[in-house]
N, C-alpha and C positions, 0 to 999 in steps of 0.2 A: 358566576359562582362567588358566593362571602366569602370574605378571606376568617378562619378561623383563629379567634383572639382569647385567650389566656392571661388566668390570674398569676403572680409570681408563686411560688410553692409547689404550685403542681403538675412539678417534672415530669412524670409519670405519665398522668393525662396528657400534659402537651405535646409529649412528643409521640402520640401515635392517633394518627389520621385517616377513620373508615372514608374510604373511597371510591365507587364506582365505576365515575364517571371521568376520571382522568388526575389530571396533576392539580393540586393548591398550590398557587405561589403568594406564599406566605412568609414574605418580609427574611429576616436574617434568622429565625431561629431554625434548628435545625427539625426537617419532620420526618418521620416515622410512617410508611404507609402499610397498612394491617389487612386493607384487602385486596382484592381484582384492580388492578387498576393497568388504563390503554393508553400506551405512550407514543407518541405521531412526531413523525420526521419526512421532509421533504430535503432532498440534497438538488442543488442545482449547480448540474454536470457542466466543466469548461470543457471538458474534452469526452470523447466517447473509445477513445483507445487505453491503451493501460492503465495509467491513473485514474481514469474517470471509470475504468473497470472494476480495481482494487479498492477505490474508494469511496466507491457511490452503489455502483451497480450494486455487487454482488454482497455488500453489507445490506442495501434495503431487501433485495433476496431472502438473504438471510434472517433478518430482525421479523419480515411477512410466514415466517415457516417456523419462527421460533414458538416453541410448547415448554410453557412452565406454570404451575399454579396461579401464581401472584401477579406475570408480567404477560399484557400482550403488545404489542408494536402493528404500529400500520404504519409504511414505510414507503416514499414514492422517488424517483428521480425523473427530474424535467432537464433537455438540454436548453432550453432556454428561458431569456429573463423576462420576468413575472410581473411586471412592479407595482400593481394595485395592493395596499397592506391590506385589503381585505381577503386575500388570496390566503393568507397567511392566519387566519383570527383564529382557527380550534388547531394549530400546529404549534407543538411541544418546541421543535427543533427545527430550525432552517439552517442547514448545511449548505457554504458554498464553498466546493470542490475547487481552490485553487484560483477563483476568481483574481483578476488580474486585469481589468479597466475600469473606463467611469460610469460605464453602466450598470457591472454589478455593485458597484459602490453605491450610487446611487439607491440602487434598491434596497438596498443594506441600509441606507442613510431614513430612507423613506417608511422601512419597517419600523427603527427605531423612533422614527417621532411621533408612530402613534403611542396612544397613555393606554392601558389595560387591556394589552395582547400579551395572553399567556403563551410566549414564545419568547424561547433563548436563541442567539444570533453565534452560529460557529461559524469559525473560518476553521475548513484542513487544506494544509498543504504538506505533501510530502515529497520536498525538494529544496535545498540549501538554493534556493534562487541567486541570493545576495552574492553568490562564489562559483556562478557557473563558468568554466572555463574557457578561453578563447576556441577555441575549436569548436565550441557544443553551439550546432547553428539557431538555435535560442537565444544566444548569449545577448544579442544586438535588440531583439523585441523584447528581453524582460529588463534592460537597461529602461524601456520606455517608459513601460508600467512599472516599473518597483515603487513608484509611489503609492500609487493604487495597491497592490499589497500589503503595504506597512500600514496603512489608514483602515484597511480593513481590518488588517489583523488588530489595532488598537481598538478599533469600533466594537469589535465581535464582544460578546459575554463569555466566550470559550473557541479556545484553538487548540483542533487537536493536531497532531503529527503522526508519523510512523515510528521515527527513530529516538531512541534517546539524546541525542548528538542533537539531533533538531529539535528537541524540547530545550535543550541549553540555547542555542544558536537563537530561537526567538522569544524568549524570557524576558526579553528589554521591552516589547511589544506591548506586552499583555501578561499578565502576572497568573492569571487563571489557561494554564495549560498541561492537557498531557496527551500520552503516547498513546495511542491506537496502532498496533503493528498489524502490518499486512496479513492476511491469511487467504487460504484459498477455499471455495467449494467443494465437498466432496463429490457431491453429486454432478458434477464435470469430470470426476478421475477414478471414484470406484476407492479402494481400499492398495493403498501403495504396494505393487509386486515388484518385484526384480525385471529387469527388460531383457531377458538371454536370447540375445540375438544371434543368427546365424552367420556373420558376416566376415567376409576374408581378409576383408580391410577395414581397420578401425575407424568407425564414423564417426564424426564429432559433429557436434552443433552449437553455432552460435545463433539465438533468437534475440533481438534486440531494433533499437531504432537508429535512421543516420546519422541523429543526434552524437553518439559516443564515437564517431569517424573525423578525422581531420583529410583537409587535402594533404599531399605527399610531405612528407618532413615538418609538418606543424603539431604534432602531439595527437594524441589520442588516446583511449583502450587499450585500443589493437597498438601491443610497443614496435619501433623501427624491426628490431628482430625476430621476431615470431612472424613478421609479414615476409621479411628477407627470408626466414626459415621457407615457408609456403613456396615464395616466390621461385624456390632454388627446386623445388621437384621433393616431396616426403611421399611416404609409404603410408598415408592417412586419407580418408576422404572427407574433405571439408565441406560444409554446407553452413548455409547465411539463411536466415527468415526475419524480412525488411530490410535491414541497414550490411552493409558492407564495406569495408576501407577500399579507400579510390582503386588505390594498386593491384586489388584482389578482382576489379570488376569486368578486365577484358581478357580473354583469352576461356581455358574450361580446366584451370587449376583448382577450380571450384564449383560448386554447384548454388547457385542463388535462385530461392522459391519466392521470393515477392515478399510483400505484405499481407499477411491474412488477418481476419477478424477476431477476435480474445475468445468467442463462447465457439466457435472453428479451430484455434489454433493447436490446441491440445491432441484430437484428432487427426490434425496433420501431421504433427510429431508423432504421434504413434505410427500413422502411415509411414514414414520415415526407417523405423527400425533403428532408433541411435543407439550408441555405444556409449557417448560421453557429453557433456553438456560442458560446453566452455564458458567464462564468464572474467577476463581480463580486466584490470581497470587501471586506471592512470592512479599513480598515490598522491590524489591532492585536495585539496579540502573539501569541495564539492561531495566528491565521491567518498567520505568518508564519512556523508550522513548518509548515505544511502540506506534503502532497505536491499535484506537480502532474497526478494523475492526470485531469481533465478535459480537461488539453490532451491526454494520451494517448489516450483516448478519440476525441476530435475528431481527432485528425493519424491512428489507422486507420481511421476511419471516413468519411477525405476533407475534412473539415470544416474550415476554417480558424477558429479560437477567438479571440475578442475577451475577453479577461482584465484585472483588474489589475493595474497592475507593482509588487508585493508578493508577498513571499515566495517561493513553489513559483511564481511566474510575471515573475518580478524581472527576470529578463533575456530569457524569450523573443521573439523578433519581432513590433513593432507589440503590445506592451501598453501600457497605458495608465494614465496619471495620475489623471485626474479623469473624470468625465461625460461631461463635452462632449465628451472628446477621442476618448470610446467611441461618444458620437453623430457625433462626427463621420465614425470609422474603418466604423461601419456604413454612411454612406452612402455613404460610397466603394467599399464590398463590395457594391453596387448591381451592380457591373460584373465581367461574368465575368471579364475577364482578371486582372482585380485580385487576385480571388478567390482564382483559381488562386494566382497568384504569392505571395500572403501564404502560401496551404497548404504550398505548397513552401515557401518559407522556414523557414517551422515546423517541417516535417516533415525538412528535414534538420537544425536545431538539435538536435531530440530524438534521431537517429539511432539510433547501437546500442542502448540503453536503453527503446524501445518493447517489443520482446516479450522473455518469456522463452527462444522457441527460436533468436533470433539471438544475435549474437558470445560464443557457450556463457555465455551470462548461468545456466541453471540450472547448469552445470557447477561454474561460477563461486562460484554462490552455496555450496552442499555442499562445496567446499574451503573456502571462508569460513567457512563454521560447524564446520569438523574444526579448521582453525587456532585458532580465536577456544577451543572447548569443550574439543579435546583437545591443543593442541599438536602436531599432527600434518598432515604435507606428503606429499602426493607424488612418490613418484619414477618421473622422464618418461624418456624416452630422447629 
């Protein structure tokens, strides 16, 4: 496709671009697209569990289901690497989810030395990698790769993130960056209800990975006393999905369901019948880019989340400081109405920013990434 060139003066005209058949990458001015035009993204998945859910999957879902006049997206995710750049020739967007060796590098290295591939190179990662803490059994394999990271994230034309804290944190990187926050599918949860459970004993749940576990007295999430708490006999029924702290794993203080699958695990929670969703965290810098995707989870799933107030849960409704303050807010979630009333609270904190298909969040995001990759806006009536 010619690249479309303009005389100085005529503002007007240059900046609006009939289009059909896809993107113009047309140098530093900025353009204007006025019609139909289809915008192509390939994400290549490091991982196929959470992240690689949040960040791949269910965005390319979304941008394939997206309806609006002006924007269509065709959207795909591969778990593995690709490296022919001809793989690559009519793709807008190559998304690599967290890549972290010298193979995706590579490819990444090998896309960019071709000359006239209309494709921009993003690196997301959403994870303060640089500050993972001793416990988090990652910590010792991203020591390896963090080179590979940094080189990517330099190389890329755009990195996005989750959090704001992690748009700060890799700013030194790569100067073209921004925040994509997590959200969820609706059509995995329906329209958020209240969970009025029948139960005599207050259920809690913790969903998470072993990642946020220490062995015994090395730090963790899960702090010394809220495990001592457990340890000692409470009037709660505790349940784990995946990860669990060492201390919690022998005996039936507890109830552990495994590791389930991300487009399964929603369903098993409901199976479940919880009361409350737990979501503790260590206060330390890692964990204060985090996203607050458990409260998202919990607030469509009905669930009122008792959280730390740190980081990704800093300001929402009734988080908490210390322990006690988390013992104390459980036993107050004894009582339905309470229940209720904290969900709600939560549930309209988080408002538009739950799912992808409310206030055109995917809409949203596919002008966000033509701004950010191409310098390019549409033009609305």
């Amino acid at each position: 496709m010619n690249k479309r060139k303009f005389k100085r003066g005529q503002k007007d005209k240059r900046r609006v671009v009939k289009n059909t058949e896809g993107i113009i990458l047309d140098g530093s001015e900025p353009i204007i697209l006025d019609q139909q035009t289809i915008i192509s993204f390939i994400y290549h998945l490091r991982d196929t569990a959470g992240c690689g859910h949040y960040r791949a999957i269910l965005p390319a879902l979304q941008l394939n289901n997206m309806v609006d006049k002006m924007l269509k997206a065709n959207a795909y995710y591969i778990d593995r690497c690709t490296p022919h750049p001809a793989f690559y020739k009519d793709v807008n967007f190559v998304i690599f989810q967290r890549g972290d060796n010298e193979q995706y590098f590579k490819v990444m290295k090998g896309i960019r030395a071709v000359t006239g591939l209309n494709t921009r190179l993003v690196y997301d990662i959403d994870d303060d990698l640089g500050s993972l803490p001793p416990y988090n059994y990652a910590n010792d394999f991203f020591k390896k790769t963090w080179k590979y990271i940094e080189n990517m994230m330099r190389v890329s034309d755009l990195v996005t993130v989750s959090t704001e804290p992690l748009r700060e944190k890799y700013r030194k990187y790569n100067d073209n960056i921004i925040c994509v926050p997590n959200r969820l599918s609706k059509f995995l949860f329906g329209d958020p209800v209240f969970n009025h459970t029948g139960n005599d004993t207050l259920k809690i749940l913790y969903a998470g990975s072993d990642n946020h576990f220490a062995e015994k007295g090395k730090g963790g999430d899960f702090p010394e006393d809220l495990i001592r708490f457990i340890l000692e006999g409470d009037n709660y029924d505790w349940n784990f999905i995946g990860g669990c702290p060492g201390e919690l794993r022998e005996g039936d203080l507890v109830t552990r369901h495994g590791w389930k699958s991300m487009l399964g695990l929603y369903d098993y929670i409901r199976s479940l019948d919880v009361d409350v969703y737990i979501a503790p965290l260590e206060k330390n810098e890692f964990n204060r880019s985090k996203s607050n995707i458990k409260a998202l989870e919990a607030i469509a799933l009905g669930i009122p989340i008792v959280a730390t107030k740190w980081g990704p849960y800093e300001d929402i409704p009734y988080a908490c400081n210390t322990t006690g303050e988390m013992l104390e807010l459980l036993e107050e979630l004894k009582n339905f109405g309470f229940r209720y009333k904290v969900w709600e609270e939560q549930c309209e904190y988080i408002g538009d920013d739950l799912f992808w298909e409310e206030n055109d969040n995917t809409l949203k995001y596919c002008e966000q990434m033509l701004k950010a990759g191409f310098n390019i806006e549409m033009k609305r009536d």
